[in-house]
GUDRENTI-762073 format. One line per 10 residues: for each residue x negated, y, z of C-alpha. Coordinates in steps of 0.25 Angstrom, whole numbers, plus 5000, padded with zeros to 4 digits. Example, Ala and Ser with C-alpha at 12.3 -4.5 7.8 and 13.67 -1.06 7.14 Angstrom:
<recs>
4951/4982/5031 ~ 4945/4996/5029
</recs>
This chain:
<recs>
5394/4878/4415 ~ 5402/4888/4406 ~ 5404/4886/4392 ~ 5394/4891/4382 ~ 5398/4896/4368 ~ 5389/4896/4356 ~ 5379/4909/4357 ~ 5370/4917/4346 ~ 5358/4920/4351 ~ 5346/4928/4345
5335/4917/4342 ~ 5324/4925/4349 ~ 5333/4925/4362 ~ 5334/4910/4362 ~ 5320/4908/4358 ~ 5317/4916/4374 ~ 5329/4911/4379 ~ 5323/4896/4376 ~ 5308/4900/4381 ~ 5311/4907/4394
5323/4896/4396 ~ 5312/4885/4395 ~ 5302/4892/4407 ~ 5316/4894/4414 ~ 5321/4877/4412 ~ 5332/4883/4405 ~ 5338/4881/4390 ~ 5340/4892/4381 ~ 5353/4892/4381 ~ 5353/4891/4396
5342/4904/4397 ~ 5351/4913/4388 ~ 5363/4910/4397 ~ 5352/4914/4406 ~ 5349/4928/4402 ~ 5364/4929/4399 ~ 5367/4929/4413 ~ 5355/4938/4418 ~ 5359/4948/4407 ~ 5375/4949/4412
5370/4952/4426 ~ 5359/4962/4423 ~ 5370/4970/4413 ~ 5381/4968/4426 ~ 5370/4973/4435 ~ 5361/4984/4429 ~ 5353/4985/4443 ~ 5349/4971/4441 ~ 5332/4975/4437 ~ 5325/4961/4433
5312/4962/4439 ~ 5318/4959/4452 ~ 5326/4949/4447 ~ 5313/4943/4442 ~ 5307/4947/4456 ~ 5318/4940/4461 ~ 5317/4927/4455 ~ 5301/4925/4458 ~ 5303/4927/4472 ~ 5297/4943/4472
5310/4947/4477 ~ 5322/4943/4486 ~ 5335/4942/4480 ~ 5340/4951/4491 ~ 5333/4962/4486 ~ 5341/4962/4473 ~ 5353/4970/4471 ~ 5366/4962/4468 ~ 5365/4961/4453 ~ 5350/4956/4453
5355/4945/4463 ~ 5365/4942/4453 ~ 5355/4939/4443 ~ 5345/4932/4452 ~ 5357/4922/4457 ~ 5360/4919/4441 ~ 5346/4917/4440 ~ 5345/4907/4450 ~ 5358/4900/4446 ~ 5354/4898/4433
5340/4892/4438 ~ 5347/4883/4449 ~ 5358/4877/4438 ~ 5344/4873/4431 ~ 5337/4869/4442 ~ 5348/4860/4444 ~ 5350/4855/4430 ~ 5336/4849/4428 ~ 5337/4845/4443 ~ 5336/4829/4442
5330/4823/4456 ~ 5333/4810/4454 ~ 5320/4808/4442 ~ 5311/4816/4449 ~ 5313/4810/4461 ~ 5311/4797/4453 ~ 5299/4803/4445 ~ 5295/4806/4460 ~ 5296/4791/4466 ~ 5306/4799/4477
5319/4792/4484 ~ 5328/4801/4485 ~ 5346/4800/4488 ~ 5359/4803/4477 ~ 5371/4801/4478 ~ 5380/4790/4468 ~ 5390/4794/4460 ~ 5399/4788/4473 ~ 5392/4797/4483 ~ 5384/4784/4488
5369/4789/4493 ~ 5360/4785/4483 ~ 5344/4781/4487 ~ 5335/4782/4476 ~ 5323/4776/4480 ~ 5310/4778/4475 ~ 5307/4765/4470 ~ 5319/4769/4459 ~ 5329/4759/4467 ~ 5342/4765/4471
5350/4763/4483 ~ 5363/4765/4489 ~ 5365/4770/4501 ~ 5377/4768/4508 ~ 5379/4773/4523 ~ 5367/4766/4530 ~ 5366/4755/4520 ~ 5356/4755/4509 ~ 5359/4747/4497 ~ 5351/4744/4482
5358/4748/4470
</recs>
């Protein structure tokens, strides 16, 4: 992640920033860097036209049919979305929450066998051992 440096920003901006950040599982701070980025590639690109972005994004469109700088924005957009995803990705309690087994790796590279009782076991080549 870059560094961040204090900002100022206009209360009103924030105050949408937080409400549309909260329907996109995304903090304020986090949907301003949002808009940020989307602004600097609609002002490098002025044939970027939003409702096919928008199009885009709901599956109305195909990606291909966009013109480069729209594709720019439509791959921002699902880079921002995929780092979220990703950060409030945590298989490991809903598979619990779910009663599922499922395998990780140990911090040693060792298969790991979680099982659906809670017990965990290590496995090592064929062998299967409780830990």
């Amino acid at each position: 992640m870059a560094p961040t440096i204090p900002t100022r920003v206009d209360r009103d901006l924030l105050d949408s920033a937080r409400v549309v950040g909260d329907t996109m599982s995304r903090s304020a701070p986090q949907q301003l860097a949002h808009w940020a980025r989307i602004g600097r590639e609609i002002e490098l690109g002025s044939s970027v036209t939003q409702s096919k972005i928008a199009d885009t994004l709901a599956g109305r469109t195909s990606y291909d049919d966009l013109n480069p700088d729209e594709q720019a924005v439509i791959r921002a957009r699902w880079a921002d979305r995929a780092t979220e995803l990703l950060a409030n990705l945590n298989l490991a309690a809903e598979f619990a929450t779910e009663g599922r087994t499922y395998v990780d790796l140990d911090h040693e590279g060792r298969v790991i066998l979680h099982a659906a009782n809670g017990s965990i076991l290590a496995i090592d080549g064929h062998a299967v051992t409780a830990e």
